[in-house]
N, CA, C and O atoms as a CHARMM CRD file, in Angstrom:
* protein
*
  360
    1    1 UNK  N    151.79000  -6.24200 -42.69800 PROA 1      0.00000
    2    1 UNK  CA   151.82400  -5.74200 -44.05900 PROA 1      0.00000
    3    1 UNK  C    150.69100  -4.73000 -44.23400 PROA 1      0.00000
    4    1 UNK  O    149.65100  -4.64900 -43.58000 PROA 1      0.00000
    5    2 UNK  N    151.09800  -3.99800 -45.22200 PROA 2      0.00000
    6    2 UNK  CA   150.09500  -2.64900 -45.04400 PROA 2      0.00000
    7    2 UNK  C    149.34900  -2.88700 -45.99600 PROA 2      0.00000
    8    2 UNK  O    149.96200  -3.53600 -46.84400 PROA 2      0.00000
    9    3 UNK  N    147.53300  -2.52200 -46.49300 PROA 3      0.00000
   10    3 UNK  CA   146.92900  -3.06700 -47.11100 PROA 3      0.00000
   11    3 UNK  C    147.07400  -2.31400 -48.87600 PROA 3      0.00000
   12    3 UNK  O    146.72500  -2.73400 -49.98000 PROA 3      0.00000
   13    4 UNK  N    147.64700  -1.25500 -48.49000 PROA 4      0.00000
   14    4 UNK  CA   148.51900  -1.16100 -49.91600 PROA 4      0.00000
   15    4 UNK  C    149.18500  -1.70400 -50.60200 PROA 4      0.00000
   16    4 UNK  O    149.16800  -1.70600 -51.83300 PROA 4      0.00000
   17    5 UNK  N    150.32500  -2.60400 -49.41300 PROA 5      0.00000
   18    5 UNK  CA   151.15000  -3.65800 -50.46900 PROA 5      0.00000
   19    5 UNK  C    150.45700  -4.50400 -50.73800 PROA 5      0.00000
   20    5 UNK  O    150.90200  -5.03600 -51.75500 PROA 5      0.00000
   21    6 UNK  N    149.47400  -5.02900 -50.37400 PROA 6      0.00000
   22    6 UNK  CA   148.58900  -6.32000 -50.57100 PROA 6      0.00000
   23    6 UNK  C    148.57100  -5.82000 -52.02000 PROA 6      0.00000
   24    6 UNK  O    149.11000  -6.28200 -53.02500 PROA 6      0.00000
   25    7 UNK  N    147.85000  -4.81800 -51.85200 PROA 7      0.00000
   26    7 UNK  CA   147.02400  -3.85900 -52.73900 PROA 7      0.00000
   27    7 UNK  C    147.88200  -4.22300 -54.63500 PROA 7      0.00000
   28    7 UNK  O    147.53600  -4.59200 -55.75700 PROA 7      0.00000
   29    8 UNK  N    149.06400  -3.81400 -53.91800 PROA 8      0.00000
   30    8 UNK  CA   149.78100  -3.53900 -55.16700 PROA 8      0.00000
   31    8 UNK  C    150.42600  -4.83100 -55.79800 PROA 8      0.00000
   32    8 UNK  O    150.56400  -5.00300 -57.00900 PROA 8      0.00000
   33    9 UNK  N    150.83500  -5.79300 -54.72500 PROA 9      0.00000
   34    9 UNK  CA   150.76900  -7.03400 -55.08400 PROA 9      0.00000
   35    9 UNK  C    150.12900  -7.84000 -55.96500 PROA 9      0.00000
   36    9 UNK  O    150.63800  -8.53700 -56.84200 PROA 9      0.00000
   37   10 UNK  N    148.44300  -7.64600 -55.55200 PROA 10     0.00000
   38   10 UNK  CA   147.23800  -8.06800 -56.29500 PROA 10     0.00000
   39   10 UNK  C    147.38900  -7.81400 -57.52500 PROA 10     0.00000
   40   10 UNK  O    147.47600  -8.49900 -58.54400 PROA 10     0.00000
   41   11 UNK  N    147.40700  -6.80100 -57.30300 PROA 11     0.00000
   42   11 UNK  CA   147.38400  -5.55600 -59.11600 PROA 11     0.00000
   43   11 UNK  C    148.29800  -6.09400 -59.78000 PROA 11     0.00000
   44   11 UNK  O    147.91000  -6.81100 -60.70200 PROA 11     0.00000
   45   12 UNK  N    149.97900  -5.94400 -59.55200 PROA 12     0.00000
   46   12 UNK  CA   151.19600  -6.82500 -60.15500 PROA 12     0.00000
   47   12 UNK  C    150.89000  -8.26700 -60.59300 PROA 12     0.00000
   48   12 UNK  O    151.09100  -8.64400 -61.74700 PROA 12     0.00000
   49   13 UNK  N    150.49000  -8.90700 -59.80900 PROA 13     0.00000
   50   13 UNK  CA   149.70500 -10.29700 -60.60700 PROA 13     0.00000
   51   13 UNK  C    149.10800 -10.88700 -61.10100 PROA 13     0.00000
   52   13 UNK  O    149.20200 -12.02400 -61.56500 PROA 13     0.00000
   53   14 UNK  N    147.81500  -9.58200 -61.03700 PROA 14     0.00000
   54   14 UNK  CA   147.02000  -9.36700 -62.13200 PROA 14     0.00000
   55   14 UNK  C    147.48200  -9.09000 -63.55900 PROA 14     0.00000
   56   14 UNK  O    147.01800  -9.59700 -64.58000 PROA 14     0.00000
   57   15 UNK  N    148.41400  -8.25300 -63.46900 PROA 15     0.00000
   58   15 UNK  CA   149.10700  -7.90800 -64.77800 PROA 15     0.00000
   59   15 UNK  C    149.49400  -8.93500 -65.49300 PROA 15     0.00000
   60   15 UNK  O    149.11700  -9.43200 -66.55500 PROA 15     0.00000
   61   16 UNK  N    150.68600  -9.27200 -64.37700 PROA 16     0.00000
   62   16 UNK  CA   151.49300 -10.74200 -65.25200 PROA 16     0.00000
   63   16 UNK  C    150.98400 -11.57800 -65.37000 PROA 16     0.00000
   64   16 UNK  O    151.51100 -12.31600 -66.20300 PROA 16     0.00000
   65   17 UNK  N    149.87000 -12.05600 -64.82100 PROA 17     0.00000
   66   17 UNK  CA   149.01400 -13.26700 -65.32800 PROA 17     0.00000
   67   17 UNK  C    148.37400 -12.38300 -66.35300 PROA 17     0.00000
   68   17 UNK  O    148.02100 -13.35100 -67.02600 PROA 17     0.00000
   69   18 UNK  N    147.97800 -11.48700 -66.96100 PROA 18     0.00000
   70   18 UNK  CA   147.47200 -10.94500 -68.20600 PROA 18     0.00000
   71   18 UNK  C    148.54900 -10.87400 -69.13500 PROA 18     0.00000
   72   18 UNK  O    148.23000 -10.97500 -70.32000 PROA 18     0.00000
   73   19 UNK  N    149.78400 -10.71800 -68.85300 PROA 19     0.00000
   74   19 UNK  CA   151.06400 -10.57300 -70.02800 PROA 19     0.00000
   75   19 UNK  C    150.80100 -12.28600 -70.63700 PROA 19     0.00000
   76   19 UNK  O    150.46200 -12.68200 -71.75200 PROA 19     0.00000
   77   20 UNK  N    151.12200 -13.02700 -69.37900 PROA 20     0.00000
   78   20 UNK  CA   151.60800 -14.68500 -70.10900 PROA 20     0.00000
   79   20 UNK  C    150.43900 -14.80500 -70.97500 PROA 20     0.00000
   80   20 UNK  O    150.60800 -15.08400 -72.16200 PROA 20     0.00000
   81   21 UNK  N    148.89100 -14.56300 -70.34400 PROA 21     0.00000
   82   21 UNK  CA   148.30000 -15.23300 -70.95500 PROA 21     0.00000
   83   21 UNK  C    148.13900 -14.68100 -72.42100 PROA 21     0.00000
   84   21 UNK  O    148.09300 -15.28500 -73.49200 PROA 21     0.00000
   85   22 UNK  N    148.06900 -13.34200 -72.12400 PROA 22     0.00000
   86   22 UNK  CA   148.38500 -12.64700 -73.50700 PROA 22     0.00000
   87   22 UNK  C    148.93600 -13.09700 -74.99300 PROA 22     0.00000
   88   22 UNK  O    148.48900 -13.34800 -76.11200 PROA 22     0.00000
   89   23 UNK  N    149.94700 -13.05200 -74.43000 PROA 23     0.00000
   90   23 UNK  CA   151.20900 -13.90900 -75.29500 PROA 23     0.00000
   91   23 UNK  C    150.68300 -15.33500 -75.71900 PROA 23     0.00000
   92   23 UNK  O    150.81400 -15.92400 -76.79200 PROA 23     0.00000
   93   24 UNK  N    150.13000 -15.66300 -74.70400 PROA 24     0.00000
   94   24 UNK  CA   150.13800 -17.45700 -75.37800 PROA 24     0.00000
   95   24 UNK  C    148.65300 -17.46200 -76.59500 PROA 24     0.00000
   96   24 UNK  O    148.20900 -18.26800 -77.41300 PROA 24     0.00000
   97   25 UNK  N    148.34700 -16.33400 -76.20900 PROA 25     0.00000
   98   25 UNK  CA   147.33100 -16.32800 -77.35900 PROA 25     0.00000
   99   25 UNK  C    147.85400 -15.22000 -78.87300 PROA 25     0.00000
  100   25 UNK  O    147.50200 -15.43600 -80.03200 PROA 25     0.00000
  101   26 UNK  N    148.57200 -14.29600 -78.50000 PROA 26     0.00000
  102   26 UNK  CA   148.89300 -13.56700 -79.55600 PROA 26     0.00000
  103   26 UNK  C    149.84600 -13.59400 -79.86000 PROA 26     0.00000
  104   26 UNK  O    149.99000 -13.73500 -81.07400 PROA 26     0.00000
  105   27 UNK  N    151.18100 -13.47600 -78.96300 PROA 27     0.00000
  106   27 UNK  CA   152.54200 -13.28400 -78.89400 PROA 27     0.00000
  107   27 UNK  C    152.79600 -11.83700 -78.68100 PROA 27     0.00000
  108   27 UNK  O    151.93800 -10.97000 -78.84800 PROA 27     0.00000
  109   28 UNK  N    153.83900 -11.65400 -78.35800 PROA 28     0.00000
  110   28 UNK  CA   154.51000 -10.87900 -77.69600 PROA 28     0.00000
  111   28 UNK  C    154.35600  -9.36900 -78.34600 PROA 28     0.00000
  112   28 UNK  O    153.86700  -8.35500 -77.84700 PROA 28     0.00000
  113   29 UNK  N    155.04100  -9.62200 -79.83700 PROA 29     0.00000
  114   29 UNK  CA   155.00100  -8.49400 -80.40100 PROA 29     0.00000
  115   29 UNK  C    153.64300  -8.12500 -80.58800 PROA 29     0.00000
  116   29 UNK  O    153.43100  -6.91800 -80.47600 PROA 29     0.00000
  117   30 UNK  N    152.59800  -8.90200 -80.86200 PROA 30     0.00000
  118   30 UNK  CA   151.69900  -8.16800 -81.33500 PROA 30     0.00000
  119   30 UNK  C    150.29400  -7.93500 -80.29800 PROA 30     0.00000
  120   30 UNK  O    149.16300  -7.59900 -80.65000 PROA 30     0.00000
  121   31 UNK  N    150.67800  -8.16700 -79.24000 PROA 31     0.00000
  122   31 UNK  CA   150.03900  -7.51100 -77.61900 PROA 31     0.00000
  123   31 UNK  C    150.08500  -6.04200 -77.12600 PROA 31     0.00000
  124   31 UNK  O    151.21900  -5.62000 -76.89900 PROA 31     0.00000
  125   32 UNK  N    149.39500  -5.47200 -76.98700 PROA 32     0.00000
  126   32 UNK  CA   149.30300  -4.13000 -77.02000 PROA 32     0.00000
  127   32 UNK  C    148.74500  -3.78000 -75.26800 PROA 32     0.00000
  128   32 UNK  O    147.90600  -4.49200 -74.71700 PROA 32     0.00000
  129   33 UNK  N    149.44800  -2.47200 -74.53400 PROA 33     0.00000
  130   33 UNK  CA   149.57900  -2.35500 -73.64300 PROA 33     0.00000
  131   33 UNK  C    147.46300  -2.53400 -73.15000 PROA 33     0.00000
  132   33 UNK  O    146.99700  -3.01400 -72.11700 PROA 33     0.00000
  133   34 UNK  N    146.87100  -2.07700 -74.07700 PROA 34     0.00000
  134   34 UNK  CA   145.34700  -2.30300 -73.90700 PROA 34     0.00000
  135   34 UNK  C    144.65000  -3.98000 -74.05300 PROA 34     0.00000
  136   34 UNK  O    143.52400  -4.15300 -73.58800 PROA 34     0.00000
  137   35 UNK  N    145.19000  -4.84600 -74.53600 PROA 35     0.00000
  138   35 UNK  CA   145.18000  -6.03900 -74.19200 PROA 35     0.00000
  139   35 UNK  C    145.18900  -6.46300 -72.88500 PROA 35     0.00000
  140   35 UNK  O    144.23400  -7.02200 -72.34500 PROA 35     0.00000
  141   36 UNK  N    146.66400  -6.11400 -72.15400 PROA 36     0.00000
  142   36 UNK  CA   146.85000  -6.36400 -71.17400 PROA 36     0.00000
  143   36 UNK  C    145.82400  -5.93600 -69.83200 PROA 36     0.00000
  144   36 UNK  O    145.25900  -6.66300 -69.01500 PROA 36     0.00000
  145   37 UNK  N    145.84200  -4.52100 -69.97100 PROA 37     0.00000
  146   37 UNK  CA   144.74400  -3.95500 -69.19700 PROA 37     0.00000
  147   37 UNK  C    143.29100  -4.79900 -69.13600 PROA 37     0.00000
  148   37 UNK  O    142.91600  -5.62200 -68.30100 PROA 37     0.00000
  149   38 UNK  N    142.90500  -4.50500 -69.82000 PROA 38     0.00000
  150   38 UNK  CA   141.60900  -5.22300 -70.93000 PROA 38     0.00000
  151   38 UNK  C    141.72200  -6.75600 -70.00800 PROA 38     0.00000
  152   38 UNK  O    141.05800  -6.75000 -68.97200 PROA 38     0.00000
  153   39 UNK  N    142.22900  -7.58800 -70.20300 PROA 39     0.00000
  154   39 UNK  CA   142.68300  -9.20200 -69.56700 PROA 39     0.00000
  155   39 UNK  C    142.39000  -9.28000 -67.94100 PROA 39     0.00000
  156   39 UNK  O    141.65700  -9.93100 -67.19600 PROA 39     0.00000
  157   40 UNK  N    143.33400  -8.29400 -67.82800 PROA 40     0.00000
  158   40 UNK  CA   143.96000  -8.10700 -66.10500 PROA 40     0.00000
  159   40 UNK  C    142.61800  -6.95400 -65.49000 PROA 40     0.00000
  160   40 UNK  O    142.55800  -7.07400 -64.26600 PROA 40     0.00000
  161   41 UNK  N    141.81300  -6.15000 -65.89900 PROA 41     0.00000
  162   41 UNK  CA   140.53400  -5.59900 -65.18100 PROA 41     0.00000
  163   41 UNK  C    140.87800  -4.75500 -64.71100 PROA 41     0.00000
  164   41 UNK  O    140.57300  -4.59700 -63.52900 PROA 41     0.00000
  165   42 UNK  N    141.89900  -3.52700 -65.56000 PROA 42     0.00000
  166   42 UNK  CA   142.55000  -2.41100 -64.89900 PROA 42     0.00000
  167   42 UNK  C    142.68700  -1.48400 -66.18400 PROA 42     0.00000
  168   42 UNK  O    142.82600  -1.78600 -67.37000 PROA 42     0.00000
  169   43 UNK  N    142.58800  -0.06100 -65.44700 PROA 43     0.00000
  170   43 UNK  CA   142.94600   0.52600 -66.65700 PROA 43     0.00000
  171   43 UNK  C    144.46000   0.87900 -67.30100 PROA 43     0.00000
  172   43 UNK  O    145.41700   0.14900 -67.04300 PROA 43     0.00000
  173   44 UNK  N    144.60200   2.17300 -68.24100 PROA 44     0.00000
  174   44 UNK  CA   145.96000   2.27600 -68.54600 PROA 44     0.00000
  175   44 UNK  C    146.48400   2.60200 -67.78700 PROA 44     0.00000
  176   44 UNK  O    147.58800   2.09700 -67.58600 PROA 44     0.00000
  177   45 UNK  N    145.89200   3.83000 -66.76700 PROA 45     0.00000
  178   45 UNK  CA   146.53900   4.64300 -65.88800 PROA 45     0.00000
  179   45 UNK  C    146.91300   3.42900 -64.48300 PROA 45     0.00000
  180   45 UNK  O    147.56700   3.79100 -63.50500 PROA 45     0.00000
  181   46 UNK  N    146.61700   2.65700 -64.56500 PROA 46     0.00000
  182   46 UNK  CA   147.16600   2.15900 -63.19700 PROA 46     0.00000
  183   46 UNK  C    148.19900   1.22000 -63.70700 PROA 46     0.00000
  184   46 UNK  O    149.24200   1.16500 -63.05600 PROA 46     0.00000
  185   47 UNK  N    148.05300   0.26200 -65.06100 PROA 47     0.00000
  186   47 UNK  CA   149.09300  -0.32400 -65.17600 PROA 47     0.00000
  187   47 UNK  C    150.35800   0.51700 -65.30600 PROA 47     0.00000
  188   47 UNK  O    151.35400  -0.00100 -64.80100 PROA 47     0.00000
  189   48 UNK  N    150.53000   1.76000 -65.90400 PROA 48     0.00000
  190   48 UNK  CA   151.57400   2.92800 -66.46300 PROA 48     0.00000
  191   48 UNK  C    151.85500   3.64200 -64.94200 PROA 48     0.00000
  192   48 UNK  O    152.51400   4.68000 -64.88700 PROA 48     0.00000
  193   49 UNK  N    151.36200   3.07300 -63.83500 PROA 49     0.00000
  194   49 UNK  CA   152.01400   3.44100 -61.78500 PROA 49     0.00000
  195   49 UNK  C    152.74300   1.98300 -62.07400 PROA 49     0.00000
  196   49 UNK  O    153.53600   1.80200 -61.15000 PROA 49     0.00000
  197   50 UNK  N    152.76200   1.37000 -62.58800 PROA 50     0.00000
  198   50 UNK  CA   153.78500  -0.07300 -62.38800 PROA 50     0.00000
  199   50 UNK  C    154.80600  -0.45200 -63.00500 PROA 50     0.00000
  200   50 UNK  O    155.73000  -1.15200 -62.59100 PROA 50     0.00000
  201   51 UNK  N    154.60500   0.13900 -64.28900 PROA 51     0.00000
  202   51 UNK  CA   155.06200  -0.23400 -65.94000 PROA 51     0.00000
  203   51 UNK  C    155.36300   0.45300 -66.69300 PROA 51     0.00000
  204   51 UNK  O    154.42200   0.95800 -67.30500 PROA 51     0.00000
  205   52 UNK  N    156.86200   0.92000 -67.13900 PROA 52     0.00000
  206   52 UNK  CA   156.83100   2.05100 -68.39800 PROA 52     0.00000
  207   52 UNK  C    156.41900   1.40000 -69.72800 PROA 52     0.00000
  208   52 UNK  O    156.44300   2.11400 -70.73100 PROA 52     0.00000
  209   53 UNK  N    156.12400   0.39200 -69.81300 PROA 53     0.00000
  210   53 UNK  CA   155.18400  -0.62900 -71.11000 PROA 53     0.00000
  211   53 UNK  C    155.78100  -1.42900 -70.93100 PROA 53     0.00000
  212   53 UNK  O    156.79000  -1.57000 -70.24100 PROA 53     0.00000
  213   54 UNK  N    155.03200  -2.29800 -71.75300 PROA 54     0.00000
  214   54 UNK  CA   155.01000  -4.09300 -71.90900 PROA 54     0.00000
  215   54 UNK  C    156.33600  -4.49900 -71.78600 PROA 54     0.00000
  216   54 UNK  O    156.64400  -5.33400 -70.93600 PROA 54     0.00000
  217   55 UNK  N    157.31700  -3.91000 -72.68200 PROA 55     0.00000
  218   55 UNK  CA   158.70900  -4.13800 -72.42800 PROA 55     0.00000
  219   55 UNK  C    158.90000  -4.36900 -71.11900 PROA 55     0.00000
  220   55 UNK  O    158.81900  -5.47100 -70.57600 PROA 55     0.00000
  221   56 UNK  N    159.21900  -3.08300 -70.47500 PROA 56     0.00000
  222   56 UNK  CA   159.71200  -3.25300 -68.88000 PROA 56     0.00000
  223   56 UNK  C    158.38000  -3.99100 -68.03500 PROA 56     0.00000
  224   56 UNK  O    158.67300  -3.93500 -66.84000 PROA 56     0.00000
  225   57 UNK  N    157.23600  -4.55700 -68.18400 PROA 57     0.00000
  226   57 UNK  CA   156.97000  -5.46400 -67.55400 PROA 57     0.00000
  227   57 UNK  C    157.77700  -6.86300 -67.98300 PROA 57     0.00000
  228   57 UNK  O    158.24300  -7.77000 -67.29400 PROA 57     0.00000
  229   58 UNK  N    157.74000  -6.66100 -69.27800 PROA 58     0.00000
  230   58 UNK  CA   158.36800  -8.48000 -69.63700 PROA 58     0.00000
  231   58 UNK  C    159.79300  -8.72300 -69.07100 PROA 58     0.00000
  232   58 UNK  O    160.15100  -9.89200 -68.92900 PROA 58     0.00000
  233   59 UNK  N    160.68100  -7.65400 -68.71800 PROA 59     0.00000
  234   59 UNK  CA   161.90200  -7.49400 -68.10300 PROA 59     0.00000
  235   59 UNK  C    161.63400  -7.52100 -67.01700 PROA 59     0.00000
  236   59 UNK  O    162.19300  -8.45700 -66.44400 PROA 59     0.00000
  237   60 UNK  N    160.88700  -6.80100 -66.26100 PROA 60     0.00000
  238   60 UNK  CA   160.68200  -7.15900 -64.86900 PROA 60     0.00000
  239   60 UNK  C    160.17200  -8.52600 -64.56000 PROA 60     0.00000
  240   60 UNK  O    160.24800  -8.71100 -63.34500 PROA 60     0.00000
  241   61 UNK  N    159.72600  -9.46400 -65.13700 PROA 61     0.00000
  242   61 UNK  CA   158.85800 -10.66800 -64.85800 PROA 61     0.00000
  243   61 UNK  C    159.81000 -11.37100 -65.24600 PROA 61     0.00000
  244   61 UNK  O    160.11800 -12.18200 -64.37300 PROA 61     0.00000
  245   62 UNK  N    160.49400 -11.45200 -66.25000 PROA 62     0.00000
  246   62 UNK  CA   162.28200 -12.07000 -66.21500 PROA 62     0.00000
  247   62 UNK  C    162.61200 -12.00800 -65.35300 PROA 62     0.00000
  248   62 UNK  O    162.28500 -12.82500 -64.49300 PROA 62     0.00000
  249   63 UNK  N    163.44000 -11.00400 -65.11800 PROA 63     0.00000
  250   63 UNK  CA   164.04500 -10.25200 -63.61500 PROA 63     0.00000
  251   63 UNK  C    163.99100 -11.01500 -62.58000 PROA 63     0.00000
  252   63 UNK  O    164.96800 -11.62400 -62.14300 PROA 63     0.00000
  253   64 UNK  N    162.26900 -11.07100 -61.84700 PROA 64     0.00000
  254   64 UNK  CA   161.68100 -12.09000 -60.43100 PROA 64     0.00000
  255   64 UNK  C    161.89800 -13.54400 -61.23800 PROA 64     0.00000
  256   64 UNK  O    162.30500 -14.27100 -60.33200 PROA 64     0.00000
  257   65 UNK  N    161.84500 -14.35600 -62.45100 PROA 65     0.00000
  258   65 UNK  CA   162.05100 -15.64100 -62.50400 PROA 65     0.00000
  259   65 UNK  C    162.85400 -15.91300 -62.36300 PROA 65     0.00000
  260   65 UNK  O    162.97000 -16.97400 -61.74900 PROA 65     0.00000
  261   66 UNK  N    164.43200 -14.99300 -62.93400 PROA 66     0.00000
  262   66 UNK  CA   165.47600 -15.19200 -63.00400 PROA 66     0.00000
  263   66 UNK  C    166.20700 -15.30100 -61.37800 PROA 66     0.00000
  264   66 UNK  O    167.24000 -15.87800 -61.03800 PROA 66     0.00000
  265   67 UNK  N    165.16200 -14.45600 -60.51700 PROA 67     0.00000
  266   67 UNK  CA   165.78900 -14.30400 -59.18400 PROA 67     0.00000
  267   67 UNK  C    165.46600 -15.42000 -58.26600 PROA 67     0.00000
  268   67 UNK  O    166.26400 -15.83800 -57.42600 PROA 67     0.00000
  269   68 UNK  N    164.17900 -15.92700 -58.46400 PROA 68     0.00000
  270   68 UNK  CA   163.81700 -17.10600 -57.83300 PROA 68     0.00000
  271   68 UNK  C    164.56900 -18.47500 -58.43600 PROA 68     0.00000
  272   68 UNK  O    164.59700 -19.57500 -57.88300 PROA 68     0.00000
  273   69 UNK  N    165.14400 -18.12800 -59.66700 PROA 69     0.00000
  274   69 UNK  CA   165.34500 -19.10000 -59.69500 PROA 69     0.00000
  275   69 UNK  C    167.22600 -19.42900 -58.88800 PROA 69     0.00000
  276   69 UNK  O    167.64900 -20.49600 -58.44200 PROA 69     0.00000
  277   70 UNK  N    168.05800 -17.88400 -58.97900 PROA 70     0.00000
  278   70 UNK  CA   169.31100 -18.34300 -58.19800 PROA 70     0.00000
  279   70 UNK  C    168.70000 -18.93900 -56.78300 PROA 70     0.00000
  280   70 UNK  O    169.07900 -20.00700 -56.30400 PROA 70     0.00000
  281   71 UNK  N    167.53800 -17.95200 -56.09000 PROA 71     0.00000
  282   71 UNK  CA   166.85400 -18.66500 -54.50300 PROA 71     0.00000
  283   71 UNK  C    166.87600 -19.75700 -54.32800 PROA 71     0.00000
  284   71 UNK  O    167.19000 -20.24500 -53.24300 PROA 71     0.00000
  285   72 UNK  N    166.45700 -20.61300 -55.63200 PROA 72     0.00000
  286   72 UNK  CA   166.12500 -22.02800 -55.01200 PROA 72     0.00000
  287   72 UNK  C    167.51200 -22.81800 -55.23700 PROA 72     0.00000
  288   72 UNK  O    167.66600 -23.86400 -54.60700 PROA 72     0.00000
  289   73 UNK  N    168.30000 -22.47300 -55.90800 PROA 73     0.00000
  290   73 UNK  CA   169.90200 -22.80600 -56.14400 PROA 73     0.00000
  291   73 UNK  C    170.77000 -22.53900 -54.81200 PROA 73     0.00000
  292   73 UNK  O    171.74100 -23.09300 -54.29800 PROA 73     0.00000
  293   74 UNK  N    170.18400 -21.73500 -54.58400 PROA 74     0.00000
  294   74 UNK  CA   171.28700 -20.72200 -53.24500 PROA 74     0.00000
  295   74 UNK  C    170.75900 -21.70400 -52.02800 PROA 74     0.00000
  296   74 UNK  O    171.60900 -22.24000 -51.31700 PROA 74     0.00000
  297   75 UNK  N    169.34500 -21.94100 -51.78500 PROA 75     0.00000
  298   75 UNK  CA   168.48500 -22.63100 -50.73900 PROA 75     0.00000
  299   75 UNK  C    169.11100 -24.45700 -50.46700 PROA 75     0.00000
  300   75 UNK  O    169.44700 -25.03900 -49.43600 PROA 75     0.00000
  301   76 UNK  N    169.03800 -24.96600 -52.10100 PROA 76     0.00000
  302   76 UNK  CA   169.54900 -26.24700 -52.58700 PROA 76     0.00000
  303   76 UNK  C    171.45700 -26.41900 -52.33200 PROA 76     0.00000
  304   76 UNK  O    171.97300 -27.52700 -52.19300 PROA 76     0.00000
  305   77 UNK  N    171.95000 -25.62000 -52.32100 PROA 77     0.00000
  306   77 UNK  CA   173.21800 -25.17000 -52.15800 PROA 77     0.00000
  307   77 UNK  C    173.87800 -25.61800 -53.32000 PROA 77     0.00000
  308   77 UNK  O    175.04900 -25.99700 -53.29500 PROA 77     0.00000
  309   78 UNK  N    172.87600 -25.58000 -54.78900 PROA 78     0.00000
  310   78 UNK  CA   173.80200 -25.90800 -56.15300 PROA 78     0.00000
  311   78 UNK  C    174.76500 -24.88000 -56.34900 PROA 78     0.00000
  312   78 UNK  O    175.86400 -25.12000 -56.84900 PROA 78     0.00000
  313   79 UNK  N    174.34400 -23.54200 -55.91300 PROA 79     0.00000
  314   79 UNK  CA   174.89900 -22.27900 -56.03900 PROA 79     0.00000
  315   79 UNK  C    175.74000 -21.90100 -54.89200 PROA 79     0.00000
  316   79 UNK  O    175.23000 -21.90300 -53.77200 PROA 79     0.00000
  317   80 UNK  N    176.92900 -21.58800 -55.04500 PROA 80     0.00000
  318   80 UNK  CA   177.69600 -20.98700 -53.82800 PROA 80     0.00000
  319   80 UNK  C    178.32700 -19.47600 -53.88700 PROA 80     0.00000
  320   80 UNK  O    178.38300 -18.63900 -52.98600 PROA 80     0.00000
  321   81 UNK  N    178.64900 -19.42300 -54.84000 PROA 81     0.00000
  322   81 UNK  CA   178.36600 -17.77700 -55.35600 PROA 81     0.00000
  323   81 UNK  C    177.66500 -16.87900 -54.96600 PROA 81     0.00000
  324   81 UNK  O    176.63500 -17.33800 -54.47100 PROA 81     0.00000
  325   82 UNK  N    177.74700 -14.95500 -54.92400 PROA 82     0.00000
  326   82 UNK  CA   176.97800 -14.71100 -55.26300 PROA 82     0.00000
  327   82 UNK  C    176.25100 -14.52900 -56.75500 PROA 82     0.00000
  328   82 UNK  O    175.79000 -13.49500 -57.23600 PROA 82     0.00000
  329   83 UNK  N    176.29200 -15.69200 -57.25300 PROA 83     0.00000
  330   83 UNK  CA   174.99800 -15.77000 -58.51700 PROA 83     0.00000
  331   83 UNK  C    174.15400 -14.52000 -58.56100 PROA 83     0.00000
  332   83 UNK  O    173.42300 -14.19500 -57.62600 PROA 83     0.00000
  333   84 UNK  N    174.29000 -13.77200 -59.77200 PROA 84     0.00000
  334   84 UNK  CA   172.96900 -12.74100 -59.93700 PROA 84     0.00000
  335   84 UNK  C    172.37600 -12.71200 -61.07200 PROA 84     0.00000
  336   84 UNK  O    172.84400 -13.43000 -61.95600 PROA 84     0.00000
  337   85 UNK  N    171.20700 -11.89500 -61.36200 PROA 85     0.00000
  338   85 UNK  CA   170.70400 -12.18300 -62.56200 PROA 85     0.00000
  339   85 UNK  C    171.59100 -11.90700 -64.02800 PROA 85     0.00000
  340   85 UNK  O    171.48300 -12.51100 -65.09500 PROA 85     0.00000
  341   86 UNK  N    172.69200 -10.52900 -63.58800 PROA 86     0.00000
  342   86 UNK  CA   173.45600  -9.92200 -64.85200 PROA 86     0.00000
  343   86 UNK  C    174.32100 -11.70200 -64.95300 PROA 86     0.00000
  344   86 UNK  O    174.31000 -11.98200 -66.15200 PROA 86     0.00000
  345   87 UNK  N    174.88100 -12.67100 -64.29200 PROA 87     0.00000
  346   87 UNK  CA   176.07400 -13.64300 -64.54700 PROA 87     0.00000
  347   87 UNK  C    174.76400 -14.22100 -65.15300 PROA 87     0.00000
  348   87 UNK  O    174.65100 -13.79700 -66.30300 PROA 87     0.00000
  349   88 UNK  N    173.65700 -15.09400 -64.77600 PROA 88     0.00000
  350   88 UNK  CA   173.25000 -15.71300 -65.55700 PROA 88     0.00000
  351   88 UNK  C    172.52600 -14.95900 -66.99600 PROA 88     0.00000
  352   88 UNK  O    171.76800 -15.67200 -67.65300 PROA 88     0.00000
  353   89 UNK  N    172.75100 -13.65100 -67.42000 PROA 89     0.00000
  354   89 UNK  CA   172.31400 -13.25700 -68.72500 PROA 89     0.00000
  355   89 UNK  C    173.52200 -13.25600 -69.45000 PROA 89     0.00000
  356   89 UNK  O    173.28600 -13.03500 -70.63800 PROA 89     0.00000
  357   90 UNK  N    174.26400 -13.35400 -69.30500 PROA 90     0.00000
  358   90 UNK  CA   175.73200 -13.63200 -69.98300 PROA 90     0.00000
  359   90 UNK  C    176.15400 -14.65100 -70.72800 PROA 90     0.00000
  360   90 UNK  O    177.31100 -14.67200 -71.14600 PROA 90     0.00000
């Protein structure tokens, strides 16, 4: 693995552990993309290389729960389908 993806990895989880915790203290709507930064130890400009705003992080962090969660279905063999995230938003 190249020490960029580490790199960017780090940073991505930095974020989303700054969104949840965010939220559990303010909520959603009223979290502002400088909160997040601010939390997570980054500025705007690097979260906005990851994130077109808070929105599409909170969709993207759906997105990976929603995907891990067919994985462990698909792994368990509850799921035999291909299950994707659009069937379970339906």
């Amino acid at each position: 693995m190249h020490q960029k993806d580490l790199r960017v990895r780090r940073i991505r989880a930095k974020i989303k552990r700054a969104l949840i915790d965010t939220i559990n203290e303010k909520g959603f709507g009223n979290l502002t993309v400088s909160d997040i930064t601010e939390r997570a130890g980054i500025n705007r400009g690097t979260f906005y290389i990851h994130y077109k705003g808070k929105q599409d992080l909170l969709n993207q962090l759906e997105e990976n729960v929603y995907a891990d969660i067919i994985k462990l279905f698909h792994e368990n063999g509850t799921i035999s389908s291909a299950t994707s995230y659009e069937d379970l938003n339906e």
